[in-house]
Each structure stands twice: as structure tokens, then as C-alpha cells.
C-alpha positions in Angstrom: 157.9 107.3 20.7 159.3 103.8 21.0 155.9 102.2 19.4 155.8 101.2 15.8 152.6 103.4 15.6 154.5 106.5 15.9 157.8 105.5 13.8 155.2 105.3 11.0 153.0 108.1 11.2 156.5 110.1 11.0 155.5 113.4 8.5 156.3 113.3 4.8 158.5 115.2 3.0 157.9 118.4 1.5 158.0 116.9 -1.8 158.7 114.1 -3.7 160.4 114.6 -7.0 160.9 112.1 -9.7 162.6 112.4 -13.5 160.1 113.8 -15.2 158.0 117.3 -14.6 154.6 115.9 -15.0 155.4 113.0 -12.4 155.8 116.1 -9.8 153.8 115.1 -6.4 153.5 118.3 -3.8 152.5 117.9 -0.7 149.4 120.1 -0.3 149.4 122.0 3.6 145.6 122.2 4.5 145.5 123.7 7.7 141.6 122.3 8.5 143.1 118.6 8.1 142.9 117.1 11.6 146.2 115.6 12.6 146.1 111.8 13.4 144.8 110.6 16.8 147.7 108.1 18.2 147.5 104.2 17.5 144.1 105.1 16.1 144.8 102.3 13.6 144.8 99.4 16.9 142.4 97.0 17.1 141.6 95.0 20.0 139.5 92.3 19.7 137.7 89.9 22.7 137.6 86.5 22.3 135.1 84.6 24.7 136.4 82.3 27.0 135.0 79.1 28.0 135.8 77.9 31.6 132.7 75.6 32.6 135.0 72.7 32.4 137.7 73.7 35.0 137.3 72.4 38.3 138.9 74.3 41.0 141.6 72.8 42.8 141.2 71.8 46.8 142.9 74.5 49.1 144.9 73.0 51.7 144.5 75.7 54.0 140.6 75.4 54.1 140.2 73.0 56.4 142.5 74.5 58.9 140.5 77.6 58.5 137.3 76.2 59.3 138.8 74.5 62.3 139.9 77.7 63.6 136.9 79.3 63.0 134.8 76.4 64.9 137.6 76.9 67.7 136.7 80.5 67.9 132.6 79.8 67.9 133.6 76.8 70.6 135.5 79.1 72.8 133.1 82.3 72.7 130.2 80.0 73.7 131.8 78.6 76.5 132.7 82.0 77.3 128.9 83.4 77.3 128.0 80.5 79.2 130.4 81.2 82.1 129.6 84.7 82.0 125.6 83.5 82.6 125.4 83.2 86.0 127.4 87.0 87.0 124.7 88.3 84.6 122.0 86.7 86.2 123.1 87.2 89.7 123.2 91.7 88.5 119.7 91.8 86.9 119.1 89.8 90.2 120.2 92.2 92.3 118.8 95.0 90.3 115.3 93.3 90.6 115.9 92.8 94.5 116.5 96.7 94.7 113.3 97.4 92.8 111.3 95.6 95.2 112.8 96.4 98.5 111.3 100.0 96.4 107.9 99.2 95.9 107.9 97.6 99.2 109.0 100.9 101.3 106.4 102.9 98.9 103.8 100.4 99.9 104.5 100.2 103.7 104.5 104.3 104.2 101.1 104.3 101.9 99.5 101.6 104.5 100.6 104.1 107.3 98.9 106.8 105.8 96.1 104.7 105.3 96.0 103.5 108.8 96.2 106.8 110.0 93.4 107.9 107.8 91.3 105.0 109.0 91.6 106.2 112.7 91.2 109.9 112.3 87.7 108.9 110.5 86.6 106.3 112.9 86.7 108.4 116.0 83.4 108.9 117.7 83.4 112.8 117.1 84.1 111.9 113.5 80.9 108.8 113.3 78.5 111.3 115.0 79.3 114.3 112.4 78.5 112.0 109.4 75.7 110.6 110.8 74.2 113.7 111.9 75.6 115.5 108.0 73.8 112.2 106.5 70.1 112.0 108.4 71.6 109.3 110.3 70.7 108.4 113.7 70.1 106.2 116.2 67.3 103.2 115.4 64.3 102.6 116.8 62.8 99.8 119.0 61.1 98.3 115.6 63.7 98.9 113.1 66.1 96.5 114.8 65.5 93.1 113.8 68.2 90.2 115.4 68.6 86.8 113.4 68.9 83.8 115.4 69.3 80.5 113.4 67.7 77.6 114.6 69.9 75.2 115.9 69.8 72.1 113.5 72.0 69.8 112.6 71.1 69.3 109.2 72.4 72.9 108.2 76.0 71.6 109.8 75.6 68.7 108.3 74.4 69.9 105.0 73.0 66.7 103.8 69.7 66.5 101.5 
């Protein structure tokens, strides 16, 4: 309402009446005529704006910014590098546990094993195989005994 737009778009009067009768101006009411949109007659216009030749001022706070930020980097890594070793010594730990595992596992499997070997290598066990396999005992020529020669080039191996 305060706008210059609207103080003169205000309606006009019904009718405007001068001296004469054939200078006689109604105003005609059409009720199809779209009423005005507001500050329809605005125009804005863009102008481009050239800013290649500014140069942007230093900041004063920049370098105590980057300063802080190294501090922060500086103190973190010295703070990874003291946690290193507690790390270490865990998965350490952790390994050492695995192991002592495996190494339980392995030492009841070699009983069983052991226990295996001498249920099978008992004499009642031998003479059931050998009688299930044709197996028996060997003849007087199917024996044969190798007795080396006693030289001393085979100790010495020399050619």
C-alpha cells in the first residue's frame, strides 16, 4: 500500500465530465477485464559484474589456523605411536592363546595316534594281517642278507 505502484493504479472515477456533451468520457465496466497483477510494470535488469581484477586480501587468522591444525595432526600421531606397543603386546597375546590352542589339539591327536600305533603293532594284531593278507613267514631262499665289503674307498668316496 505504501509503494508507488499501488498509489497509482488507484481506480478511476466513474466518470469524467467536461463542458461540453460530446466531450462526455464513461467509464465502460467490463466484467471479463483482468484486474492488474501488482508492480507488473517493474523491471529488473542484471548487469554483469567483472571481478577478475580483485585480489583477495590475506587473512590474519590463516596462519594460526593451520598451526593449530598441524598441532592437532603432531599430537594425534604421537598419540598412535604411544598407543603401538599396548596394541601390539594384545594381538600378541591373542596370537600366544591361539597357539597354546593348536598346540593342546596337536598333543591329544599324537596320543591318539600313539595309542593307535600300539593297539595295531601288537603281535595278535601282525599275525591277523599277515594271515588276512597271504602273508607268512619266508623261506630259507627268499631271504637274502646284504653285507657291504669293507673298502675304504666307499668311506672315503674319492674317484
Amino acid at each position: 500500500m505504501g509503494t508507488l505502484a499501488t498509489f497509482l493504479r488507484r481506480p478511476l472515477p466513474a466518470a469524467i465530465e467536461t463542458s461540453g456533451p460530446e466531450n462526455v468520457f464513461h467509464a465502460v465496466d467490463d466484467g471479463f477485464r483482468l484486474r492488474a497483477l501488482p508492480n507488473e510494470d517493474v523491471f529488473l535488469y542484471s548487469k554483469r559484474i567483472d571481478n577478475s581484477r580483485i585480489v583477495r586480501q590475506p587473512q590474519a587468522t590463516a596462519r594460526r589456523e593451520w598451526s593449530t591444525i598441524a598441532g592437532l595432526g603432531a599430537a594425534a600421531l604421537a598419540f598412535m605411536l604411544l598407543l603401538t606397543p599396548r596394541v601390539a603386546n594384545v594381538v600378541t597375546g591373542y596370537q600366544l592363546e591361539a597357539l597354546k590352542q593348536e598346540n593342546q589339539r596337536l598333543t591329544e591327536e599324537q596320543r591318539q595316534l600313539d595309542i593307535t600305533v600300539a593297539r595295531l603293532s601288537r603281535e595278535e594284531n601282525l599275525a591277523a594281517i599277515a594271515k588276512k593278507d597271504d602273508l607268512g613267514t619266508p623261506g630259507p631262499g627268499q631271504v637274502y642278507h646284504l653285507n657291504p665289503k669293507p673298502e675304504s674307498r666307499m668311506a672315503l668316496n674319492r674317484r
